[in-house]
N, C-alpha and C positions, 0 to 999 in steps of 0.2 A: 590374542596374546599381545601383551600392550610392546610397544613399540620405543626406545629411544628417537628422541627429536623427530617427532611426529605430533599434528594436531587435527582435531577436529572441531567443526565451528554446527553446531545446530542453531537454526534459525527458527523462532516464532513471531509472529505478528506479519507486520505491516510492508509494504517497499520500502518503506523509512529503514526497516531493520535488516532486509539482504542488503540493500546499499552500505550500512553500513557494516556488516558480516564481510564483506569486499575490500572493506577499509581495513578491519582485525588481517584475513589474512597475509593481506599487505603487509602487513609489521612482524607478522609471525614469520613469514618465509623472509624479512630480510635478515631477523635471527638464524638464519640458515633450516628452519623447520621447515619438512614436507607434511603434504595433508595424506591423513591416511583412510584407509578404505572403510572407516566406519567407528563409532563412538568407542568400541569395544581394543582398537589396537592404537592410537592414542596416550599418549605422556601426555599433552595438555586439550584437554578440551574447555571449550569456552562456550558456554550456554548465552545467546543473544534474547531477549526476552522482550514479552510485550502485556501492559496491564491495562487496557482497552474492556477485558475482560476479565473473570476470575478464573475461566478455565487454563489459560497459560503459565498460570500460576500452578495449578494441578499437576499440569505437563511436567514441569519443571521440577519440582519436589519428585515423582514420580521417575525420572531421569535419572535426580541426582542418588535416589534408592539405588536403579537399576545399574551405576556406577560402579559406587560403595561397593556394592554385593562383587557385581564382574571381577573388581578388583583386590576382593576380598580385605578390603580395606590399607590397599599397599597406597602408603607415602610417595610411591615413586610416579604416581597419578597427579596431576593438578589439574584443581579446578577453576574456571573464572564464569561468574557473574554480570552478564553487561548488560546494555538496556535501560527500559524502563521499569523492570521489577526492582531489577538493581537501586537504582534513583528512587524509587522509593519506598524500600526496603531500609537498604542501608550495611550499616552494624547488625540489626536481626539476624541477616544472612550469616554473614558469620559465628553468631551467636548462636544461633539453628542449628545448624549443618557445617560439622567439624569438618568436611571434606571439600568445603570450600576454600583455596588459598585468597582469590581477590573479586575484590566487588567491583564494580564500575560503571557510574550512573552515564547519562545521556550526553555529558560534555566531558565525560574521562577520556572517550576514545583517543582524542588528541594527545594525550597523555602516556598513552597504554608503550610507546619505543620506552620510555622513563618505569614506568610500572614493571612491565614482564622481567628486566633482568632482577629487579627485588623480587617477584615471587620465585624466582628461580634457585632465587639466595636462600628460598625458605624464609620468606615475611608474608605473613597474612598483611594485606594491604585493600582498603576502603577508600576509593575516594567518587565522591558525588559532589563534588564541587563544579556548581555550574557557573559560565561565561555568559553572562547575558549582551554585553557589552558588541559583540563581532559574530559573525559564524564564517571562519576563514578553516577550506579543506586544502593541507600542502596535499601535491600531485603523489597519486602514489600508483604500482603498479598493480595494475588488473591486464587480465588477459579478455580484449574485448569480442562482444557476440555480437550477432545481428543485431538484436533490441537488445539495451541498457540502462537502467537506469541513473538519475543523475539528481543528487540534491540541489535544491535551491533555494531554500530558506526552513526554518524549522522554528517551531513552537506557536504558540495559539495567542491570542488576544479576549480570542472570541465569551471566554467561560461557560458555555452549555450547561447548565446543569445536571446533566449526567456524564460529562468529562472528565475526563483523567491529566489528559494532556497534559494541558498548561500547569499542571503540577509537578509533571515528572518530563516534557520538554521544554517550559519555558515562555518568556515571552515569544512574540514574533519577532527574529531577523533575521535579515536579508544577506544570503551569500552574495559579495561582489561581482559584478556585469563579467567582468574579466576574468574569475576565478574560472567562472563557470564558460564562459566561450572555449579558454581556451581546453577544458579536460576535456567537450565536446568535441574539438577540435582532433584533438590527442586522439578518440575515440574512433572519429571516421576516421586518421590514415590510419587504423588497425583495421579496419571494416565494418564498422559498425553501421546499419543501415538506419535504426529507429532507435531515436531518444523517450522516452520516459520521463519529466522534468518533475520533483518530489516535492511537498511540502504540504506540513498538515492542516495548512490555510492558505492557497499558493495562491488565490485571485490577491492580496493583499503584498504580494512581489516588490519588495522596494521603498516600501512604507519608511523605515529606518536609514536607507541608506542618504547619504548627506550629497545632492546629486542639484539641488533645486527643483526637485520634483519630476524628473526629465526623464528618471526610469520608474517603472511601472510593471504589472506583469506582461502587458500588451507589448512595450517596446523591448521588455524579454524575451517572446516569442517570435518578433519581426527579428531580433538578434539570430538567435536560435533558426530559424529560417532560412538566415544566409549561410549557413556552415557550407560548405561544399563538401559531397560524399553522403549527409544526411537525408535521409528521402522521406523521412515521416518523423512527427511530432505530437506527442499524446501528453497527458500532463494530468495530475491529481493529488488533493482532494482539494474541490471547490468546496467553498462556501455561497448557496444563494445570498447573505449577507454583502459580497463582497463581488461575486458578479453582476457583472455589467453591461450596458451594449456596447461598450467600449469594446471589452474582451470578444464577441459575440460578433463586432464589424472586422476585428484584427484573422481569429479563429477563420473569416469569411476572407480575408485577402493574402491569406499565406497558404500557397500552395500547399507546403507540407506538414501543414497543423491537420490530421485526419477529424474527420466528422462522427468523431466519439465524445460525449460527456457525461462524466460520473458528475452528477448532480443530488447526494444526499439530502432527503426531504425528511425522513425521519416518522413524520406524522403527516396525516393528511386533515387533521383535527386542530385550529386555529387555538382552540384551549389546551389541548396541550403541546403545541408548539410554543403558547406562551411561558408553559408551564418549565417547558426546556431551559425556554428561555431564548430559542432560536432568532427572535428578532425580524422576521419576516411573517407573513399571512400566507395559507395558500394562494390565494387570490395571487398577489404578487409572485409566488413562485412559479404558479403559471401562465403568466404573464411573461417572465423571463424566458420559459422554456418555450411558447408561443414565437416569441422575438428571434429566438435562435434556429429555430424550424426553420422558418420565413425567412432568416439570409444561409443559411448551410444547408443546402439541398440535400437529400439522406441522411443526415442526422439523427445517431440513434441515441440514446440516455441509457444509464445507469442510475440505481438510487441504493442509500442504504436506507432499512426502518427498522425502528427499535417497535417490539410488543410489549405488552403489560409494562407502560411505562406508568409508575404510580399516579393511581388517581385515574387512570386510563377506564372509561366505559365501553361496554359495546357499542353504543354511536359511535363514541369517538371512533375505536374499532372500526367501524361499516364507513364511517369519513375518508380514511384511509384506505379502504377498500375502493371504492368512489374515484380516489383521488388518483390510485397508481393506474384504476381504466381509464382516466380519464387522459393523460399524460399518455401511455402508451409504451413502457419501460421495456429496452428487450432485454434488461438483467435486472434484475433485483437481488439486493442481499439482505438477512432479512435476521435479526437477532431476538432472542429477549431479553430485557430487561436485566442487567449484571449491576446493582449497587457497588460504586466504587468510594476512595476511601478520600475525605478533603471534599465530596461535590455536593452541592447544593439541595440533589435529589433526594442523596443519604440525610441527608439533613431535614428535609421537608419529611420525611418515613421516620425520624426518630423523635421528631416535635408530636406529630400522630398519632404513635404509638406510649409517648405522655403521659394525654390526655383521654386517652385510653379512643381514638377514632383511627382505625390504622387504614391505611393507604393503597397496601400492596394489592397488586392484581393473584389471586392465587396461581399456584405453578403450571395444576392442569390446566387452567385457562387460558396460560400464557403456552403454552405449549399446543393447545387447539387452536389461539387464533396465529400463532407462528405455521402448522401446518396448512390452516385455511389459506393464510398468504402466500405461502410455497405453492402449493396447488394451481392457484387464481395464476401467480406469475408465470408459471411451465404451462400453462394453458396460452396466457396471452402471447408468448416467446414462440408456441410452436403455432400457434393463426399466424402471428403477423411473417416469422419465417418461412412458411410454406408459399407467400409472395413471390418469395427469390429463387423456387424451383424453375429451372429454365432460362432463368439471366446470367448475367457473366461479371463477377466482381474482381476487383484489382488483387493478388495474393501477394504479398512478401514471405517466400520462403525461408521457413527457420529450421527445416533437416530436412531429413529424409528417412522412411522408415526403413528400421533394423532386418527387420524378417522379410521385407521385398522390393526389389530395385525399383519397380515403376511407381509408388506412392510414397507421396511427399506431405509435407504440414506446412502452415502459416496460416498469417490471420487476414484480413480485409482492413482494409481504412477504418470501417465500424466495430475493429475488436471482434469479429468475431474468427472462431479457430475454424479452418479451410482444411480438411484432406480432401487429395486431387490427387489421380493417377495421370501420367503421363508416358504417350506413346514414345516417345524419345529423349532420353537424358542432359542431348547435349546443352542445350539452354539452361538446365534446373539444376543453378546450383544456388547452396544458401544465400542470401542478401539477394539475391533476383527478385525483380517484381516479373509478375505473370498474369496472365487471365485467364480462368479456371471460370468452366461453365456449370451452375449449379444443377448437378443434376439427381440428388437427393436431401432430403433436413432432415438431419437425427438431434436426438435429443442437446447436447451441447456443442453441435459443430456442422460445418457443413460437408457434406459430400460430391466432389464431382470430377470435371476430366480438363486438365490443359487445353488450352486453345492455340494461345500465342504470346509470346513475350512480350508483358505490356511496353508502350513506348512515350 
């Protein structure tokens, strides 16, 4: 039963898009709106979206049905569009789908205190006007967790050829030094233990800011470092393009930069790395991750890979197989191939398809060598973790479980999720670091038992 002055916020995509879902509800509750318990009792809900892919897009139309219907088509529902379907969509949206009141591309959010009281008024309202010029977030209220996230620059440079990005974020800029100390700042006296730091090129930190070159993502993190009440520091997504050993000697002298790196390689096939457009060799990308071993002692990696990228062979395939053993990844994320609309790839598949020589990897294909690499990766995740049966890694508690008092959650320095039971409560409370002795590995997390409160 839908609800007066009540919202809900669904989130698809990226950290880029809870971060800013954080930011929506911020503006809605200072309209006096509460969140309600679910899409279905809601006056406004606001769909946050992400085109990385085409299934979010699916999501999304399929919502915005299961809406319509709920509400049997009552006016007294609104709807909002934000994100990056939004940005580049547009008008469509509204043109589409009578049940949406307002659009709101990647740089509206700023906008949306000025927006919401017009859709209120009853205006369908569209804006996707982007700010390339600054990316300044005023302070707004969140109610802070243990781990948080935190933007710090946004949009791409890079163009990948199979990208969306920089088409529906933008160039690369840089949130100011200051903006961002101080919401961190804000964050630990609420309690927050571990920062997050966001951007969808974030080795390239500072590139725009007018500083004389003096900030970077390195003296970002040395920033970031000195907060006092922050006890850990994680940060993503790199680009190999843009790290460094710079990053890699800083990561190595700030205590509370943890020894995690998403490192997206994409391909382990130097032709079609080219063909990305990636700008690296694997040679050099293992070189880099070589370099980072050798000063961050534990050190584990993440990577994402695209399948059936056009043009993709089974060498290249078995390249990439080669490459993620060789590397030693203890997460893989691992996609196929999703043509998006503006990139280069799409472009190269429709020149192809022409001259009548087409490109595409067929679907079962891509779908066999996506399970082949699932497979290979849960294979190498659970060798290299049954290592840590019987050692003791650092926990930062993030609860405690519902159905029984002595088991608890967090993760380790290396991202990975920790349940641990503990003989006595008094130490274990959320934001605590602790050492929890490994004394089983299950498939996505570890198992074991409190020791002592790390110090």
């Amino acid at each position: 039963m839908v609800k007066s002055g009540t919202y809900y916020i669904v989130t698809y995509g990226c950290q880029m898009n809870e971060y800013d879902s954080q930011r929506a509800e911020a503006v809605l509750e200072s309209f006096g709106y509460i969140q309600g318990a679910s899409v279905e009792d809601a006056s406004f809900v606001l769909i946050n979206t992400c085109t990385v892919r085409e299934k979010p897009f699916h999501k999304m139309e399929s919502l915005l049905g299961r809406i319509y219907k709920d509400s049997g088509g009552s006016k007294g529902v609104k709807v909002g569009i934000m994100g990056c379907i939004a940005q580049q969509e547009g008008e469509r949206i509204l043109s589409r789908f009578s049940q949406v009141s307002c659009v709101m591309g990647t740089d509206a959010l700023v906008r949306f205190p000025q927006i919401f009281p017009r859709v209120m008024a009853g205006e369908r309202v569209v804006d996707i006007a982007m700010n390339p010029a600054d990316y300044h977030i005023d302070s707004f209220k969140v109610t802070p967790n243990i781990s948080m996230y935190v933007s710090v620059m946004k949009g791409c440079d890079k163009y990948c050829s199979y990208c969306i990005v920089p088409f529906v974020r933008g160039r690369e800029v840089s949130r100011p030094l200051e903006d961002i100390i101080t919401e961190i700042e804000r964050l630990a006296l609420g309690g927050t233990k571990e920062v997050t730091l966001l951007g969808q090129n974030i080795n390239s930190y500072g590139k725009n800011l007018t500083n004389g070159g003096d900030i970077n993502f390195s003296s970002l993190l040395r920033a970031v470092n000195g907060v006092d009440g922050i006890e850990r520091i994680r940060f993503m997504t790199s680009n190999p393009w843009d790290f460094d050993e710079d990053i890699v000697d800083t990561m190595a002298e700030c205590e509370k930069v943890c020894e995690y790196l998403h490192l997206p390689l994409q391909s382990g096939s130097n032709r079609i790395l080219k063909s990305m457009r990636r700008n690296h060799t694997i040679e050099e990308y293992i070189r880099k991750v070589e370099y980072a071993k050798a000063k961050i002692p534990g050190l584990t990696l993440s990577s994402d890979f695209i399948v059936g990228f056009p043009g993709e062979t089974e060498e290249d395939f078995q390249q990439t197989m080669e490459a993620m053993d060789v590397i030693g990844y203890d997460m893989v994320y691992s996609f196929i191939y999703s043509p998006r609309p503006n990139t280069k790839s799409l472009a190269m598949e429709d020149r192809a398809q022409k001259v009548g020589r087409g490109i595409s990897v067929p679907l079962h294909e891509q779908k066999r060598r996506l399970a082949t690499m699932m497979d290979a990766a849960d294979e190498r995740r659970a060798k290299d973790r049954a290592t840590l049966q019987g050692t003791t890694v650092e926990v930062l508690v993030t609860g405690a479980s519902k159905t029984d008092s002595t088991t608890y959650t967090g993760r380790s320095r290396q991202n990975m999720v920790v349940n641990f039971v503990a003989q006595s409560q008094a130490e274990i409370q959320p934001g605590s670091l602790v050492t929890v002795r490994v004394d089983a590995v299950r498939r996505y997390a570890l198992q074991g038992t409190h020791v002592h409160v790390a110090v």
